[in-house]
C-alpha positions in Angstrom: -20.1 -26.9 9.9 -21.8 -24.5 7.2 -19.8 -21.2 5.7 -20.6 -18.3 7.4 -22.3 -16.1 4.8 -21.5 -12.3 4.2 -24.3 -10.2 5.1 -24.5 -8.3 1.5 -25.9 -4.9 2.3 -23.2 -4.7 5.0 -20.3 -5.5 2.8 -21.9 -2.7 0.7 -21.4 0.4 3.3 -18.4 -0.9 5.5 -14.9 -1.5 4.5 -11.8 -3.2 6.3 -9.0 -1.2 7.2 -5.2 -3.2 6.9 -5.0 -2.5 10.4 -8.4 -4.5 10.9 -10.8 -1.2 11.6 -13.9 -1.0 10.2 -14.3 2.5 7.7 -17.7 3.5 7.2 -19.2 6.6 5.6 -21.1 9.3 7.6 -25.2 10.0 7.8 -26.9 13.2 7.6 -25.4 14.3 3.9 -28.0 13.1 1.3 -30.8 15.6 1.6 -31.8 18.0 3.6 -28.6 20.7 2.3 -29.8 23.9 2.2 -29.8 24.3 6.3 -26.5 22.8 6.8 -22.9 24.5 6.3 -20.5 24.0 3.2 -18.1 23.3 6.2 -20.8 20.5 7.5 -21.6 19.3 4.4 -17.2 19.2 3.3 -16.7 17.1 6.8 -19.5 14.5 5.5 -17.8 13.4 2.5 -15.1 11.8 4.4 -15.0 8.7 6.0 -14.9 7.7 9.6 -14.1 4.3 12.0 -17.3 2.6 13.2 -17.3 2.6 17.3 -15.6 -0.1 18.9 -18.7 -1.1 20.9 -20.6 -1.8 17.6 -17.7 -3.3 15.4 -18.3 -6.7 16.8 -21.8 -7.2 14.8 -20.2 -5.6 11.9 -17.8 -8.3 11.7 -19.9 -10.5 12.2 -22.0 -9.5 9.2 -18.8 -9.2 7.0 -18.1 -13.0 8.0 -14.5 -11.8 9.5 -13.4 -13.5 13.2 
């Protein structure tokens, strides 16, 4: 059977966690600024866990399980 291949613009925006999670970044912070809060805008620049109920296809993408 063929190698499952990484999906490339996936391993681009997710990353594995040593605990197995999946760490993605947030939306909503690239444009748009002027409406939205320094305190909005501080809480975008950190990173956040992808839901479990999507982090199957992610894996799958990344070529993991």
């Amino acid at each position: 059977m063929p190698k499952q291949k990484t999906h490339k613009s996936t391993a681009k925006r997710f990353k594995v966690t040593g605990g197995g999670k999946i760490k993605r970044g947030k939306a909503f912070k690239s444009h748009i600024l002027e409406k939205k809060s320094p305190k909005r805008k501080r809480g975008f620049r950190k990173d956040t866990l992808v839901h479990k109920a999507d982090e199957a296809v992610v894996k799958k993408n990344l070529g993991i399980g």
